[in-house]
Each structure stands twice: as structure tokens, then as C-alpha cells.
N, C-alpha and C positions, 0 to 999 in steps of 0.2 A: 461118868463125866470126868472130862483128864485135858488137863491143861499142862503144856510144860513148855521151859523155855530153855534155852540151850547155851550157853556159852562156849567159844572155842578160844583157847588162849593159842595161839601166835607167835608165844616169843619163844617156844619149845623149838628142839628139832623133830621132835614128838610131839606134836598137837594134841590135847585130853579135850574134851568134851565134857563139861559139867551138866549134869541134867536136873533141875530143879522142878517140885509140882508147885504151882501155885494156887493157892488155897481161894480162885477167884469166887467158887460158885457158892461158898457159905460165908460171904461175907455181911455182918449187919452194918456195916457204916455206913452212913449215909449222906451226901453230897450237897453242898452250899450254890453251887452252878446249876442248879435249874434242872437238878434229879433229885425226886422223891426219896424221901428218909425212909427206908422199911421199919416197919414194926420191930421193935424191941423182940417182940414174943415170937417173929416168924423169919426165919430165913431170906435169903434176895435167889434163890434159885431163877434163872427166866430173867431178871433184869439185865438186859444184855450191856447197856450203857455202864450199871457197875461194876460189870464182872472183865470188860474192855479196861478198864481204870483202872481196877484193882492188879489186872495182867502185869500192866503198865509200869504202875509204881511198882509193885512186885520185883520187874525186872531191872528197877532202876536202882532198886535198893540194895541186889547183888553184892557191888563192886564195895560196899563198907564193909562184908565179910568179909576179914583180910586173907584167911585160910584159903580162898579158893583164888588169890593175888591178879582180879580185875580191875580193870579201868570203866571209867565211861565210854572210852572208845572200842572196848573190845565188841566183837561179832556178836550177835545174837541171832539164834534163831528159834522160831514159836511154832510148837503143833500143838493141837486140841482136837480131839475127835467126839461129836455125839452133843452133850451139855459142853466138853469142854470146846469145840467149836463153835458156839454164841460166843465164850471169852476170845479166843484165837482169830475168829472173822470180824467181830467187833475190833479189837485191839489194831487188827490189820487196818479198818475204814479210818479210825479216829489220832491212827499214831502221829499222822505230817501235822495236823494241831495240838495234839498233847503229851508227844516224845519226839519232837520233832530230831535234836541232836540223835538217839538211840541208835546205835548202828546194826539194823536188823537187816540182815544178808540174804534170810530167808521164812516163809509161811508157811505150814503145810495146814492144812482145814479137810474134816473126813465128817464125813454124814452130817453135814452142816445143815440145820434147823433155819431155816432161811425165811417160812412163816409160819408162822405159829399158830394161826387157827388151822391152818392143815397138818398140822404134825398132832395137835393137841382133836382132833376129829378123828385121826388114825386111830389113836388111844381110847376114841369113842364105841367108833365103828368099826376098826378089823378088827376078826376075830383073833388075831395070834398077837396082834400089840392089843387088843383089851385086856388080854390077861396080865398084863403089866399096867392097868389105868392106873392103880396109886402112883404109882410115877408122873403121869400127866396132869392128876391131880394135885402134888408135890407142885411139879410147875407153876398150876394157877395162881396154888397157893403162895408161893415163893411172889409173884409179880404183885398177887395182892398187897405183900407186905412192903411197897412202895409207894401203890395205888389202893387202898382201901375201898374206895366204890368201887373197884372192879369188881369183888365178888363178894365180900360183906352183907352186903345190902340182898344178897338170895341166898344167901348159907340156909338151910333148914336144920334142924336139933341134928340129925345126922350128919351134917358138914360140919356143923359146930366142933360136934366129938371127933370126927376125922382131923379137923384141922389140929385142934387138940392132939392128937396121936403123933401124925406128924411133922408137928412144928419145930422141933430140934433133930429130927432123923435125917437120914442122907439118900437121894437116890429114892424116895418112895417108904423108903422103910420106915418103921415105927418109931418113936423116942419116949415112948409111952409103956410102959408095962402094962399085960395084961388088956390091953385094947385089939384090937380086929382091925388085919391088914384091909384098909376099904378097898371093893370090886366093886365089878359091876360100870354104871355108865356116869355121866356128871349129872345127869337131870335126878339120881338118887339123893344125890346130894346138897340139892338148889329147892329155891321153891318155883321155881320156872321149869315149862316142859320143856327147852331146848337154850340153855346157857349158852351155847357156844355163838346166841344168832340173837343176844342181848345187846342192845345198841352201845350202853356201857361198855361192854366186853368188847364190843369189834371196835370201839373208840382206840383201846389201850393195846389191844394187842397187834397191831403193828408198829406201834413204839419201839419194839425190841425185835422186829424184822428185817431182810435185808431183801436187796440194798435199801442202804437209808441217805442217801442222798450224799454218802460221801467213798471215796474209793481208794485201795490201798496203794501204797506207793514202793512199795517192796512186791519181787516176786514172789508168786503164791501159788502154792499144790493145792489142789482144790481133787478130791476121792470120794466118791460117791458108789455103792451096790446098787445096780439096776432094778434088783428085786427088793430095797430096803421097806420090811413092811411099818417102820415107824415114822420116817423122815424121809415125807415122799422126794424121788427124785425129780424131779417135775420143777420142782422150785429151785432146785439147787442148778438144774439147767439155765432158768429164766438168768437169776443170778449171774451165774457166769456170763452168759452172751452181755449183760449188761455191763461187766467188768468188762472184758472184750471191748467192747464200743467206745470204752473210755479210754482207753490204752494200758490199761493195765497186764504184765504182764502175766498168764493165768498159763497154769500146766494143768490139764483136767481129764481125768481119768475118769472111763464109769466100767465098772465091774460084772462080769456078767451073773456071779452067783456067789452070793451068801447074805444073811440076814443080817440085820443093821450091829448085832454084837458079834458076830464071829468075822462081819467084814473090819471089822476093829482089830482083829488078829490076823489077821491076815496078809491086810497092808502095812502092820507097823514095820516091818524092815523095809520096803519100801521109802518110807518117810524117813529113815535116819538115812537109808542112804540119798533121799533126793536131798536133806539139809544137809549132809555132810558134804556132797559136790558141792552147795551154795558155799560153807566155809573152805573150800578151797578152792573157790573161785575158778574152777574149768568146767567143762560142757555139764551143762545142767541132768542129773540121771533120773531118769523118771522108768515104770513101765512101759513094755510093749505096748503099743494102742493107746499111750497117751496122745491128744489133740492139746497144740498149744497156739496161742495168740500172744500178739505185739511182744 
């Protein structure tokens, strides 16, 4: 999960590119505007409205490092691929109301998680993303720490201890010593036989889906693996054509082969070089076989 945001300074004859992570998806603060405080005791992984915010001010906070001698006005550009694209696509939808000044030149968005009861169902049901369910389960858990009746209310003693485990890890991993990475499916973990199809659960978990009713105002790379067995493409398809229809400018590329993390490797020179044409403003460079709209 990789969030990052770009600065190009301008005033050089030599342009440098500063590359910063921003720390959006372990964030516990919690928000006075009409988003839920996470739990003290659990992470905000899956809140996509905090980890949009957090991007945000992140990137706003920059320019008082004076070492790296930015302004408010310099370029910015934001990619996130995986978890780090809930921050990166959020951040995109919500910027024209909450960094409206920000001068963000360009987007790039990769295996964008677009809904989440189909992404977090992958982690159920295929068998090559099961083997990675502590991850999806990390997720729930991560939303829960916003929403508490999301999953609280069916933890059984074994979800209890997994949450337990881990509640300060990163990525699925443990923050617990000596506990057992949890496998297996979510209903091990519930006292429900099918968690994912809990009225609760389908209340909340498009909260942090896209589109949510608002659309980016900067252009945006949007890369997707045809074959991604985690983060089906299907949604990330719907998505775009709904950006499309809005006029939002969308470059969209779908991949014909590799899995949701080695397509992460794959395309990232791609991505500095599509944001690096966005900071010097001439013809947009994308992939062979990218399709672009408006």
C-alpha cells in the first residue's frame, strides 16, 4: 500500500522531483466534519475519506520544509497503487473542495479498489488472493475502527484475538508477538455464516467506494491488470466510464498479464514517466494501448 506525492520545482534549469510517502493508511486521527473517529486501539486502513485528507494535508504541509525550498504554488503530482490508491483516488474526487488552491498537474491511480465488498470477497473466495485473507481482514478491521457496528457486533473469541494481533501491524501482518497470522475465510472469524452479506456490513462498505458522488478535476492515469486476482477489474472499468461521462480527463490503461503485486512493478516507470510529461507540460506519455477520454 504506497502513496506518494511529487513535487517539481521549476525554478531550476534542472528540474529535481522530490518524492515523498505519505503515511495516509496508518493514520488514527480522527475528523470533526462528519467522519468517524477510529478506535485508539485500531488503525484507519480501508477509510478511504481519511486516508483522501490525510493525502491532502500531507501534501499541503510540504512547502514549510524549507530544505526542499517549495511554495504553495509549486506542481504537485499524486500516485498510489493498491491501498495506496483508495488515498490517491479519493484525494483525486475530494481535492476542488478541500485543496482547492493545490496545484496538482497530475494523478496516477493502479489497481484501484473501487468496491470493496468485491475486493474484500476476492480475499474470501479466490483461491490465490485467500492466501493473503489477513490482509482483507486488516481491512475490515481498519474500517471498523471508524465504524464500530460494522464488525464488532460478530467478532467471535477468534476475531477478537485476530483483531488483537493485528491492530498496530501493517499490510495484514502481525503487531503481536507470538500470535498466528489469521487464514482461512471471514465467517472463521464472525459469528455469522456469511459476514460479507450483513446488512450492517453492506450499509458501511460503500462509504469508502468509488465513484462517490464526486469527480476529479486534475488529469488522472488510472492502470489496471486484466488478470488482477485481488482487485477485480470490473469495477475499476465501471469507474472510469463514469469519470469519462463526467468529463474528467482519464488516461486508462488495462494490462494484459501480471498479478495485482508484480503489476505494481511493472508499471511504475510508466507512472513517473506519465507524471513527469504532466510536470512539463507537453504531450501527455502514457503506454502503448492506453484509451483516453475528454
Amino acid at each position: 500500500m504506497r502513496t506518494l506525492a511529487l513535487h517539481d520545482r521549476l525554478d531550476r534549469e534542472q528540474p529535481q522531483q522530490y518524492l515523498g510517502f505519505v503515511p495516509a493508511a496508518r493514520s488514527r486521527a480522527g475528523d470533526d466534519a462528519g467522519l468517524p473517529r477510529p478506535s485508539r486501539s485500531v488503525h484507519g486502513v480501508g477509510v478511504a475519506l481519511l486516508h483522501a485528507r490525510v493525502t491532502l494535508d500531507a501534501i499541503r504541509a510540504a512547502p514549510a520544509f524549507t530544505p526542499l525550498e517549495l511554495n504553495a504554488s509549486s506542481p504537485v503530482g499524486i500516485e498510489g497503487y493498491s491501498g495506496g490508491a483508495i488515498a490517491t483516488a479519493w484525494a483525486a474526487t475530494i481535492r476542488k473542495a478541500y485543496a482547492p488552491k493545490m496545484n496538482v498537474v497530475g494523478v496516477a491511480s493502479g489497481g484501484t479498489p473501487a468496491n470493496f465488498k468485491d475486493v474484500l470477497e476476492q480475499f474470501d473466495n479466490n483461491t490465490a488472493a485467500n492466501a493473503l485473507s489477513s490482509i482483507g481482514l486488516d481491512l475490515m478491521l481498519g474500517i471498523n475502527g471508524a465504524w464500530p457496528s460494522f464488525l464488532t457486533p460478530y467478532l467471535n473469541q477468534k476475531g477478537i484475538d485476530a483483531a488483537n494481533a493485528l491492530k498496530d501491524g501493517c499490510g495484514g501482518q502481525l503487531s503481536q508477538t507470538g500470535a498466528d497470522v489469521p487464514t482461512g475465510h471471514f465467517a472463521d472469524y464472525t459469528n455469522v455464516a456469511d459476514p460479507l452479506n450483513v446488512s450492517t456490513i453492506d450499509a458501511i462498505l460503500p462509504k469508502n467506494d468509488l465513484p462517490n458522488g464526486r469527480n476529479p478535476i486534475d488529469p488522472i492515469y488510472v492502470y489496471h491488470s486484466q488478470v488482477d486476482e485481488l482487485v477485480p477489474i470490473g469495477d475499476t472499468n465501471s469507474l472510469v466510464r463514469t469519470w469519462c461521462a463526467a468529463g474528467v480527463h482519464v488516461a486508462y490503461y488495462r494490462g494484459l498479464q501480471g498479478d495485482h503485486v508484480s503489476f505494481d512493478a511493472t508499471m511504475a516507470p510508466t507512472v513517473f514517466t506519465y507524471l513527469a510529461s504532466r510536470f512539463r507540460g507537453g504531450p501527455e506519455a502514457t503506454p502503448a494501448g492506453t484509451t483516453t477520454c475528454n
